[in-house]
C-alpha positions, -999 to 999 in steps of 0.1 A, spaced: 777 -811 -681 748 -832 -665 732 -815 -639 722 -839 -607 702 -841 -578 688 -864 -551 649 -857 -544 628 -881 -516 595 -898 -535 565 -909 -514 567 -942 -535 531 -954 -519 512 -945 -486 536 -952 -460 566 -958 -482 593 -936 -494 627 -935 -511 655 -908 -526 657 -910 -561 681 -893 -580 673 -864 -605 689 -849 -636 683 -812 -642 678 -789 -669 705 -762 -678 686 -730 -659 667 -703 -687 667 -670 -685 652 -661 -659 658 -688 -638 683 -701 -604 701 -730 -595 694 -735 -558 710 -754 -535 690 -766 -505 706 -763 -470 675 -771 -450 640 -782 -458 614 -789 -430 587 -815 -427 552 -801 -414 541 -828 -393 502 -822 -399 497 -817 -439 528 -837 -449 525 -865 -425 486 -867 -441 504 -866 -471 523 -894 -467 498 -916 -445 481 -914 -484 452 -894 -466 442 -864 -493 403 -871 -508 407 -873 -543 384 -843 -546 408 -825 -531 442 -836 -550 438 -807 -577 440 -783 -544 465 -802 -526 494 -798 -553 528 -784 -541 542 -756 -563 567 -781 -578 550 -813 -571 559 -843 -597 534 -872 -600 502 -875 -582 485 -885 -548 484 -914 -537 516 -916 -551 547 -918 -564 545 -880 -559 575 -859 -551 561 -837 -522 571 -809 -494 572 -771 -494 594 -758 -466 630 -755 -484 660 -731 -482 688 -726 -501 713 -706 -517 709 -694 -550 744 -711 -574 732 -696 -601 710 -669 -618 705 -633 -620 735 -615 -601 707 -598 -578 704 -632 -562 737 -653 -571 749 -658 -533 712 -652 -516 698 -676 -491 661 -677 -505 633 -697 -490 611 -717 -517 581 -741 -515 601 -769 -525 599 -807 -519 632 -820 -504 660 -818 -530 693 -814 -532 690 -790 -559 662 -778 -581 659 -753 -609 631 -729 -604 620 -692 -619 635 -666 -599 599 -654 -594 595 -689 -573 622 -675 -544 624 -650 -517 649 -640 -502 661 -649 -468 665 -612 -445 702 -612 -432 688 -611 -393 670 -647 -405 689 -674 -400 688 -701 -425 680 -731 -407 649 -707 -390 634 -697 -421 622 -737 -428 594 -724 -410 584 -694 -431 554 -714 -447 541 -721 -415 543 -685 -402 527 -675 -434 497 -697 -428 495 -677 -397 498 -648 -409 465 -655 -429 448 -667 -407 451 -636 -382 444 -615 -412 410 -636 -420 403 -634 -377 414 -598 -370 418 -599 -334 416 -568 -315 437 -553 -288 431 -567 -254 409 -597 -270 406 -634 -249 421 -657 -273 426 -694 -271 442 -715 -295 431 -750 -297 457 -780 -313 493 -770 -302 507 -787 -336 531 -764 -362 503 -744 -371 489 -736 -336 519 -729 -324 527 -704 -350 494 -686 -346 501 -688 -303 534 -671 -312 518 -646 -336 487 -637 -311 519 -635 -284 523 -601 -291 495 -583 -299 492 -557 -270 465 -566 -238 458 -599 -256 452 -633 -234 458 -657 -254 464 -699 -240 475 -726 -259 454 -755 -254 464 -792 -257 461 -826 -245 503 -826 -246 512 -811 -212 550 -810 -230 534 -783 -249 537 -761 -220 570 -753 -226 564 -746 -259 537 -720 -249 559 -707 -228 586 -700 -248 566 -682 -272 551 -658 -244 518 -675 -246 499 -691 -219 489 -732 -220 466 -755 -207 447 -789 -207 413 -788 -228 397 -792 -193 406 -762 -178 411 -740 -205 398 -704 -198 364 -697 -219 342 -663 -226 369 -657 -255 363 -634 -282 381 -655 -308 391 -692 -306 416 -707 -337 408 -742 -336 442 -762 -354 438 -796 -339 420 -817 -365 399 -830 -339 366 -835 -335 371 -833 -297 387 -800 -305 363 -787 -326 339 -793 -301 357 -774 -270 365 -749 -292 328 -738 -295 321 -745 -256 353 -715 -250 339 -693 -271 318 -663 -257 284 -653 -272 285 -639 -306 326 -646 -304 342 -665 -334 358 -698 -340 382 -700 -367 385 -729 -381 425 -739 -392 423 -772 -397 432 -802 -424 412 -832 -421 417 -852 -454 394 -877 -458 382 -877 -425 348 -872 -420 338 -845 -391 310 -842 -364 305 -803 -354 278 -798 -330 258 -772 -335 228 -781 -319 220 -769 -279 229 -732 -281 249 -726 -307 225 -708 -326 213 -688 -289 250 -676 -288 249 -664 -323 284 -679 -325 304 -676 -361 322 -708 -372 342 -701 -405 373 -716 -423 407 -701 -434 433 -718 -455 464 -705 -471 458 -713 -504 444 -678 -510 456 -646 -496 423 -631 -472 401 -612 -486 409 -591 -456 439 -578 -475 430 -586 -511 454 -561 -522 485 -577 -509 500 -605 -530 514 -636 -516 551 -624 -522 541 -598 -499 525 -622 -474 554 -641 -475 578 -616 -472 563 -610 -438 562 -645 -429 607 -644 -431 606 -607 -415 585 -623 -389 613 -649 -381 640 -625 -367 619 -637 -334 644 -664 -315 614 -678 -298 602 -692 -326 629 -720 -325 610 -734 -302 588 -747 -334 619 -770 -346 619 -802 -326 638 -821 -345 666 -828 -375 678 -852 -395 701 -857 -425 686 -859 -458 692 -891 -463 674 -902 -434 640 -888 -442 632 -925 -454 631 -937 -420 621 -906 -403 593 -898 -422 570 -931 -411 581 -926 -375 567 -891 -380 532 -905 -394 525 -931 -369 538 -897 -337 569 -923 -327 585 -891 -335 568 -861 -316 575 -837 -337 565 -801 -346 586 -789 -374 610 -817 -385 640 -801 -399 663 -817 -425 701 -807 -431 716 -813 -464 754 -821 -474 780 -794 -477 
């Protein structure tokens, strides 16, 4: 019997459709998933599909199960759950989480999934990626009890990080924005928020996530003498101004990058199953529904995804249901 599938193509920059997709009987060693959710990260996947990733950066920019290339037509996304039709009995009936584009259903080694924790609901653990870019990025920063935090770019990523920081014991930590809806964003995930403008400074550690170079720049004018900015961001193509001229050097301030691509160096000896692992554990947290802003149906994502590029939709996570 013929295995099928729907999957959504970036056709061009700008452009996509849903093609279908036949699929190979499963090997050993392989599952049959069946997608429930996916999620669209507005930041990377929106660049994605605005056609904005330097070619000297598509080798690096591959999804796990990407087909075709960038510009495109490229099959692309990474935020998918499921549950497992077929496969070893271990996971026959599991909801896993896999870096996925959107699909129906895929065929992927059972090395490729994780499972879903029974206390994480399904349409939450879209965001596991995310939370695992986070993750790494506080392992790369190590903040310290009672640090002054801010967090500058209140996007998926930011927010994540925010909700992460949120519970680290004495910390201050303020989500900073030109959005003043992100307030209630903040506050749902126990952080604090405000307007680039007033934003408290003298912080140990600032995670700068708002591909600006507006950000960028504040983020180095909040950060105390000898304190850290980390730098989160995905610019593409875009080229950047930092100024680091007037006293940056005096303050002897540390400006370095972190991407998820690798697992830190700070904890070399975990792998990224187990980074990932704690990314779903982490998502027994409610608050962090406050990340999905929005849902479609699969067969929208179309139409959704320009309104997404060009911010008529305002999303953070964009969440996509599929059919029963």
């Amino acid at each position: 019997m013929t295995r099928t599938a729907r999957a959504f193509w970036l056709t061009a920059p700008g452009h996509g459709e849903i093609r279908d997709a036949a699929l190979p009987d499963p090997a050993e060693g392989e599952v049959v998933v069946r997608a429930l959710w996916s999620g669209v990260s507005r930041g990377t996947e929106t660049l994605v599909f605005r056609g904005g990733v330097p070619r000297s950066q598509y080798a690096a920019m591959r999804a796990p199960f990407q087909e075709g290339d960038f510009p495109g037509p490229v099959k692309y996304g990474y935020l998918s759950v499921g549950v497992v039709e077929e496969g070893p009995a271990e996971l026959t009936g599991r909801t896993v989480f896999c870096l996925h584009p959107h699909q129906t259903r895929y065929v992927v080694p059972a090395s490729a999934v994780t499972p879903v924790p029974d206390h994480v609901p399904a349409e939450r653990a879209v965001l596991a990626g995310t939370v695992e870019t986070a993750v790494n990025a506080l392992w790369d920063a190590a903040p310290l009890v009672g640090d002054r935090i801010a967090v500058v770019g209140g996007g998926m990523v930011g927010c994540s990080v925010a909700a992460l920081l949120a519970r680290f014991p004495g910390v201050r930590v303020q989500l900073v924005d030109t959005d003043p809806a992100r307030a209630e964003t903040a506050k749902a995930l126990g952080a604090g928020f405000a307007a680039p403008a007033d934003a408290l400074g003298d912080c140990d550690l600032v995670v700068h996530a708002s591909a600006t170079d507006q950000g960028l720049a504040r983020s180095l004018e909040l950060v105390a003498t000898e304190g850290t900015v980390l730098e989160l961001s995905w610019y593409g193509d875009r080229r950047v101004s930092v100024p680091l001229g007037e006293d940056f050097h005096a303050r002897r301030i540390t400006l370095r990058s972190s991407q998820v691509g690798t697992v830190s160096p700070a904890r070399a000896r975990r792998s990224y199953g187990d980074r990932l692992a704690l990314a779903l554990d982490l998502l027994a947290d409610p608050a962090l529904d406050a990340l999905i802003t929005g849902e479609c149906a699969f067969e929208e994502l179309p139409d959704v995804l320009p309104r997404l590029a060009d911010g008529r939709i305002p999303a953070l996570c964009h969440r996509v249901r599929y059919p029963v």
